[in-house]
C-alpha positions in Angstrom: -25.0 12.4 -3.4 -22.6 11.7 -0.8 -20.1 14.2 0.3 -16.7 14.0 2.0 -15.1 16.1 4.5 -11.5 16.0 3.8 -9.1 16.0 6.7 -7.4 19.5 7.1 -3.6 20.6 7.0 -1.8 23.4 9.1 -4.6 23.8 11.6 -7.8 22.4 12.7 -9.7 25.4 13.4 -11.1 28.0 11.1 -13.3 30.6 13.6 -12.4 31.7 16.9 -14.6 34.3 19.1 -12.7 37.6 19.9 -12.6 36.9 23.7 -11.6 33.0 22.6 -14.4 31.5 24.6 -15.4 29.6 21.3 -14.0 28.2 18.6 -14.7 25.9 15.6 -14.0 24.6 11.9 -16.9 26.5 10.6 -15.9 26.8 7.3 -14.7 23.8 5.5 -15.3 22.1 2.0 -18.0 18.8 0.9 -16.8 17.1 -1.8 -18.2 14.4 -4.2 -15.8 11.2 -4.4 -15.8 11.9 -8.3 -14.4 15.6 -8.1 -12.0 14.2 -5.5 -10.6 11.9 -7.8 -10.7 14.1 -10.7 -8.8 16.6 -9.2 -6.4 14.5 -6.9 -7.7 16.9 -4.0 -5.7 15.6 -1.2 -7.1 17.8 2.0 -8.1 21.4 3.0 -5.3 23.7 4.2 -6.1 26.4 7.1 -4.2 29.3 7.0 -3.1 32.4 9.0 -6.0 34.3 9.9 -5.0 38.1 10.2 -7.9 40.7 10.9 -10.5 38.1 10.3 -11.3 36.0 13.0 -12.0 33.2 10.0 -9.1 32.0 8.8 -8.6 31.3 4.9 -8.9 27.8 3.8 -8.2 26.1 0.3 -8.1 22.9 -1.1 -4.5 21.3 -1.6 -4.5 18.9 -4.8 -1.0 16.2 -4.4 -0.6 15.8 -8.3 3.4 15.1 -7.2 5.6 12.8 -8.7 7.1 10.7 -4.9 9.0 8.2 -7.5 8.2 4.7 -8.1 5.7 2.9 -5.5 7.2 0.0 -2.8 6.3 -3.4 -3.4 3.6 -4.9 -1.6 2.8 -8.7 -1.3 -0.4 -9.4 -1.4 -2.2 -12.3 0.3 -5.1 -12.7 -1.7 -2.8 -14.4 -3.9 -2.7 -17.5 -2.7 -6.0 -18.5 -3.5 -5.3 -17.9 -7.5 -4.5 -21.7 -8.8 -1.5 -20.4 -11.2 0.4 -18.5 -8.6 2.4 -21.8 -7.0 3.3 -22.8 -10.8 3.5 -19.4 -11.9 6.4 -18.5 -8.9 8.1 -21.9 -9.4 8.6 -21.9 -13.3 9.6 -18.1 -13.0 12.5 -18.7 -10.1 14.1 -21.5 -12.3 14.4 -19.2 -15.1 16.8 -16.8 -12.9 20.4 -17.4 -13.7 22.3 -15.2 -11.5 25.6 -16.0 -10.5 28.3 -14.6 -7.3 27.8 -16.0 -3.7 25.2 -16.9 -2.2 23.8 -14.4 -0.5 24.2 -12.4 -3.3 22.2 -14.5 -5.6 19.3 -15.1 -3.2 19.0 -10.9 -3.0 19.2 -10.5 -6.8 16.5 -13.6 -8.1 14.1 -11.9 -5.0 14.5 -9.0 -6.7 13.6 -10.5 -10.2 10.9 -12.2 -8.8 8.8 -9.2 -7.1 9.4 -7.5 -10.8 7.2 -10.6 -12.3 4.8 -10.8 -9.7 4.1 -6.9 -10.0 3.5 -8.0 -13.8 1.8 -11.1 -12.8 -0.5 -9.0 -10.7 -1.2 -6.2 -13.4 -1.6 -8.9 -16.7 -2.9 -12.2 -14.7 -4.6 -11.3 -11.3 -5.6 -7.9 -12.2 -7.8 -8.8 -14.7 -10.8 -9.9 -11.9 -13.5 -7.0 -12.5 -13.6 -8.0 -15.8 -13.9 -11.6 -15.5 -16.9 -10.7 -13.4 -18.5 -8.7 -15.6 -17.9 -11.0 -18.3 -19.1 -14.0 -16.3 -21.8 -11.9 -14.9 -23.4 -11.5 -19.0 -22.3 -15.3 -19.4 -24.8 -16.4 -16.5 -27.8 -14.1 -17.7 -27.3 -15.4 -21.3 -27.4 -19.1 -19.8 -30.4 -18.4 -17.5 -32.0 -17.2 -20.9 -30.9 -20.7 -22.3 -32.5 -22.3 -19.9 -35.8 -20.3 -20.0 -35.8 -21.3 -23.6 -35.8 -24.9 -22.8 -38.5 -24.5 -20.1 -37.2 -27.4 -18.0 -35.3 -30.1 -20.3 -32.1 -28.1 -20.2 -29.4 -30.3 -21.5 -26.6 -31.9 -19.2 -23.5 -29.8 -20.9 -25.7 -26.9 -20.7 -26.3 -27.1 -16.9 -22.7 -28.1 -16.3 -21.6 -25.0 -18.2 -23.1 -23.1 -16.1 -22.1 -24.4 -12.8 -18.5 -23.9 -14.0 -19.4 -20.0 -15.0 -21.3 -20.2 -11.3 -18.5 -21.0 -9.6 -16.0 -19.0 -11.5 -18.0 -15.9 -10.6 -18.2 -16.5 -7.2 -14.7 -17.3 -7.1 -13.8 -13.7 -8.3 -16.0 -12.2 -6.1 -14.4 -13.6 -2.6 -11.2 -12.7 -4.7 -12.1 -9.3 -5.2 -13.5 -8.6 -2.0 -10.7 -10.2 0.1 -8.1 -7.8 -1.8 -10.5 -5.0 -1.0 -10.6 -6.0 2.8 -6.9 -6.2 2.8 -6.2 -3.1 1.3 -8.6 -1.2 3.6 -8.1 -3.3 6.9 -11.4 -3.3 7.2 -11.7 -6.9 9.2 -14.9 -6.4 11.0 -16.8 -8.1 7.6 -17.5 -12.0 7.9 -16.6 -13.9 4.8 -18.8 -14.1 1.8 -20.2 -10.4 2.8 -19.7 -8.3 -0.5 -19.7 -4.0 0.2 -16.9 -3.6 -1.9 -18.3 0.1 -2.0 -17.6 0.4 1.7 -14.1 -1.0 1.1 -13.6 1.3 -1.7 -14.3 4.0 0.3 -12.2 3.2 3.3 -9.3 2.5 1.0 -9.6 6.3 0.0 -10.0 7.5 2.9 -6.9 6.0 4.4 -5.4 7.0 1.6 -6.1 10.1 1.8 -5.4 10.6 5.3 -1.7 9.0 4.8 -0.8 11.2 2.2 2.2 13.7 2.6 1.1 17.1 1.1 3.2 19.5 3.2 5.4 19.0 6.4 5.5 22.1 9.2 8.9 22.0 10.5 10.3 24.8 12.1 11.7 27.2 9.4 8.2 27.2 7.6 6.3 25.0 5.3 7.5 22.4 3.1 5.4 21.6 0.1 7.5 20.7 -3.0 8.8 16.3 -3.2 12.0 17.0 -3.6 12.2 19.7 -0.1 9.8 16.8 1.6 12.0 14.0 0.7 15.4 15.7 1.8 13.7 16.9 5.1 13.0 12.9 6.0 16.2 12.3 5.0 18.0 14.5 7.2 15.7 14.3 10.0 16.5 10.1 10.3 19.9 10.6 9.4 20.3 13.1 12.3 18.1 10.3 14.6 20.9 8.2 13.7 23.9 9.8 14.3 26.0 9.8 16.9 27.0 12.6 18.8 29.6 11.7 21.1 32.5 13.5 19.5 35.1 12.1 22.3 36.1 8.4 22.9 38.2 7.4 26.0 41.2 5.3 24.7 43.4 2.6 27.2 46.8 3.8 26.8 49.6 2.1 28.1 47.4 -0.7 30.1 48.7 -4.5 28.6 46.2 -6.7 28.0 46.6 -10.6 28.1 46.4 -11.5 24.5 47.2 -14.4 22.4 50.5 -14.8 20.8 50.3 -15.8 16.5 51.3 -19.5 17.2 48.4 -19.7 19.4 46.3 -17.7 17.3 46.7 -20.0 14.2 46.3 -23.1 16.6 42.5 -22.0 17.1 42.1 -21.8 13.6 43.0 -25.2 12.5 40.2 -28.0 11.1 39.6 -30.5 13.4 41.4 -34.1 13.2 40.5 -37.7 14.3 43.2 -37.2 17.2 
């Protein structure tokens, strides 16, 4: 079985000598990638330590609602045959009209909302399109046993099309794996799609908000979390120079309104 060590929150040490000549995480918590799941178990949170010197640690779950997820384009896309026709048929359905600015915005926004259901009804459907080509090519190969040798034509072309179908998948499968892990060190047509699966969580683990330490305690709950980050950018952003110098009583050249309106006129043959 392997085990995980999950990264820790609020600290990084659990055991420190009296005299604190020596120090380290002694104490900490191996987990199976199934109980991990299960249990949405997020990281392990080191506490205060008081008359201990090993300081209490738990395991933080991050079963929170953080709203609706951000659309991601994916490039693995590309390589599915129906996605060109799919995009095309799809942004000449869109009937939005205003300016143009405001169109383009709005049909973009119509279109990511089909190609997250494209994604979830058409591309998502690979794993099983493997499997079920996978049972497709080990009934065939029991065809061809059968025949022992004079396999017939539309038999063997059968299954080259299931053949290349299921290797088709597989580089689909694993590419969107690779992306989502940035795991790039992999030449092509290498399949550890356990390996991916497992950097995947473990990136997504490690980018996961559970608390934020700021300096009037802990913050734990989405909605403190969120309004923290909102505050904390808003403040990055604002300016702070309360006092603007102003030119009082200094003329300016400027132009007068006949000029003005000469400026603005179209441009004629003379």
């Amino acid at each position: 079985m392997e085990l995980v060590d999950l990264p820790t929150i609020g600290g990084k040490l659990t055991w420190i000598r009296g005299n604190g000549k020596c120090m380290s995480r002694i104490d900490r918590f191996l987990l199976s990638d199934c109980f991990i799941e299960n249990w949405k178990v997020e990281g392990q949170y080191i506490g205060e330590r008081d008359v201990s010197d090993h300081a209490p640690i738990w395991l933080k779950d991050n079963i929170k609602d953080w709203g609706p997820k951000p659309f991601k384009f994916n490039n693995m896309w590309f390589k599915h045959e129906d996605l060109d026709t799919f995009v095309e048929e799809e942004w000449k359905k869109i009937a939005i009209k205003g300016r143009g600015d405001y169109c383009l915005v709005e049909k973009l926004k119509t279109l990511k909302n089909r190609l997250t259901w494209w994604n979830k009804n058409v591309y998502g459907w690979i794993d099983l399109k493997i499997n079920n080509d996978g049972k497709e090519l080990h009934s065939l190969d029991n065809v061809f046993v059968h025949f022992a040798g004079n396999v017939p034509d539309d038999v063997v072309v059968k299954r080259i099309k299931v053949a290349e179908d299921f290797w088709d998948n597989i580089n689909k499968r694993e590419g969107m794996l690779r992306l989502k892990s940035r795991q790039l060190w992999l030449s092509e047509g290498d399949d550890n799609t356990r390996y991916f699966h497992n950097s995947l969580k473990d990136r997504r683990r490690r980018s996961s908000i559970c608390s934020v330490a700021t300096t009037e305690g802990r913050l734990e709950g989405v909605e403190d979390i969120k309004e923290f980050t909102y505050k904390h950018f808003e403040n990055s952003f604002k300016e702070e120079i309360s006092f603007r110098p102003e030119l009082s009583g200094i003329n300016l050249n400027s132009l007068s309104s006949e000029e003005s309106s000469a400026l603005e006129k179209f441009f004629e043959e003379d």
